[in-house]
C-alpha positions in Angstrom: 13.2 4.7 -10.9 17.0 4.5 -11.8 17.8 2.5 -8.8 19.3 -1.0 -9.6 21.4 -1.9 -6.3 20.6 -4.0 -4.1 18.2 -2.7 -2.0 18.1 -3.4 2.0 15.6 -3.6 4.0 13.8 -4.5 7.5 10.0 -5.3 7.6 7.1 -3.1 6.8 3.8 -2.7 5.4 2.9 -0.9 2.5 -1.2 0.1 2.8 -3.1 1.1 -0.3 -6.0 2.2 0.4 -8.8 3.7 -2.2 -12.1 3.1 -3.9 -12.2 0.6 -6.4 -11.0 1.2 -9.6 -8.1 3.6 -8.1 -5.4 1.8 -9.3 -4.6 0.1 -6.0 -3.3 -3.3 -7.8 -1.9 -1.8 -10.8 0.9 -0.2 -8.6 0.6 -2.3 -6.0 1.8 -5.1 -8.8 4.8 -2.6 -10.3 6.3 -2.2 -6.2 6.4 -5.4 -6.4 8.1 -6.0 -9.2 10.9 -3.3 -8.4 11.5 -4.8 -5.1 11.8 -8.5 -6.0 14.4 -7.1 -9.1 16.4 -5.9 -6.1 16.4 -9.1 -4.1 13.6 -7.8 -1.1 11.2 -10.3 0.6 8.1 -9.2 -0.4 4.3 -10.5 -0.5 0.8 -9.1 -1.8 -2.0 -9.1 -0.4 -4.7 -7.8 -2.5 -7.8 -7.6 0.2 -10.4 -6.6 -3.5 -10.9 -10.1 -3.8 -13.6 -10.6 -1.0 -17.1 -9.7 -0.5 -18.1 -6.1 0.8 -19.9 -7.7 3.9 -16.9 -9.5 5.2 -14.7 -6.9 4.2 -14.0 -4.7 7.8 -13.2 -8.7 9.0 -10.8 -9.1 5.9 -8.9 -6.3 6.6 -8.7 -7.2 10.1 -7.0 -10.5 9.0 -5.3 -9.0 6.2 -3.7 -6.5 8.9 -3.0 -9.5 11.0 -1.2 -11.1 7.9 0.8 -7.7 7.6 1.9 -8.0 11.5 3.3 -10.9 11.4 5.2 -10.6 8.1 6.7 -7.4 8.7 7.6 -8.6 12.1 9.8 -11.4 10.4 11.7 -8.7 7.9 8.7 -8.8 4.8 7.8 -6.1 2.9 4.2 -6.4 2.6 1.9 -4.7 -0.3 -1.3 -4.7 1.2 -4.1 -3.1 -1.6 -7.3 -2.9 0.0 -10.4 -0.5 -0.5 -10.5 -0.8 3.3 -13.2 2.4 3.5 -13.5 2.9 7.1 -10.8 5.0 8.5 -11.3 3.2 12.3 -10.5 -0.1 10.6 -7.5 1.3 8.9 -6.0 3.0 12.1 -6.5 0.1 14.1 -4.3 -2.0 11.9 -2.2 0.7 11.7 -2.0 0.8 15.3 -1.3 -3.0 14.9 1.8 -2.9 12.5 5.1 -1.7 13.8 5.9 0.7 10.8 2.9 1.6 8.4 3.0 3.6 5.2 -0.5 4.7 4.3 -0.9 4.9 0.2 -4.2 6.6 -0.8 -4.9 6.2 -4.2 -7.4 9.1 -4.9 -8.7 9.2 -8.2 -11.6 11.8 -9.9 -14.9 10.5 -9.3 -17.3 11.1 -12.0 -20.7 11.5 -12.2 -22.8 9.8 -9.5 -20.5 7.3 -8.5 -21.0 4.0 -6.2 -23.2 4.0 -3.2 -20.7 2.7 -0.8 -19.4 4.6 2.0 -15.6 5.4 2.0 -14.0 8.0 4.9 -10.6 9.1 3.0 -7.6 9.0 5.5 -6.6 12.0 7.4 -2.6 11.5 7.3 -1.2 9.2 4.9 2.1 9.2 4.1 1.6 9.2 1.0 -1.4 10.6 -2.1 -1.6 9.3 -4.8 -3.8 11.1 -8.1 -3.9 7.9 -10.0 -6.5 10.2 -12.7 -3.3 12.4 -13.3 -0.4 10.7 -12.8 1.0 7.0 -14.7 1.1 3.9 -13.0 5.0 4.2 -12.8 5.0 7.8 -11.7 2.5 6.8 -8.7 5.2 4.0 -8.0 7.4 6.1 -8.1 5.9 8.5 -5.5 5.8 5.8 -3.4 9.1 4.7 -3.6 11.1 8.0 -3.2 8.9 8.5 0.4 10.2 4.7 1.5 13.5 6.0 0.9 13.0 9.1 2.7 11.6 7.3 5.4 14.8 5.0 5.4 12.3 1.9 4.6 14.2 1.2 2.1 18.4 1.7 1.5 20.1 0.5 -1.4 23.2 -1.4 -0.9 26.7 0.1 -2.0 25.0 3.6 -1.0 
């Protein structure tokens, strides 16, 4: 990411979704970064840091959160295992403009127990077992700018 102008923006919400260890944070945490370099409004919300039986609640608040934030001209980073697709889709349905992340990564061997329905349509995959932290941020940040999400100032 060469980018360095000011970057312009409304609100929106960033989703990562994934199973744990995907790399949801990591580039979560490096977005973040790029857009506060370039004077955006931006907040975090990591939802990996509740328990898995309150966690289709969480990302109910968590979507909530993202509603109301976006509504006011945030950028919000929302990183969140968040493993059943009718969960993510109502927030979705919730949030005026949504960018689905899926941070797929190799599973190997067994793997956990818990259930996770990988999304159908995001706007955007990330193979966080192939590609860097910055590349996957990267990924992400060339489809806000194709989406127009994002515009950087002087052109």
């Amino acid at each position: 990411m060469n980018d360095s102008a000011p970057v312009e923006h409304g609100g929106f919400t960033i989703w990562f979704t994934g199973l744990s260890g995907a790399g949801k944070t990591t580039v979560s945490r490096i977005l973040d970064q790029r857009l506060r370099t370039l004077g955006a409004r931006v907040e975090v919300l990591d939802g990996d840091l509740v328990s898995k039986q309150d966690r289709d609640d969480n990302i109910l608040r968590i979507g909530f959160v993202c509603q109301l934030l976006s509504r006011h001209g945030v950028i919000v980073i929302a990183a969140a295992v968040s493993p059943y697709r009718e969960t993510r889709n109502l927030v979705r349905s919730r949030v005026e403009k949504f960018v689905e992340v899926w941070a797929r990564r190799e599973v190997m061997g067994a793997g956990g127990s818990d259930p996770y329905e990988e999304p159908l349509a995001p706007e955007v995959i990330l193979d966080t077992h192939l590609e860097t932290p910055e590349q996957s941020a990267d990924k992400v940040w060339a489809r806000l700018r194709e989406l127009g999400l994002l515009r950087l100032s002087g052109g």
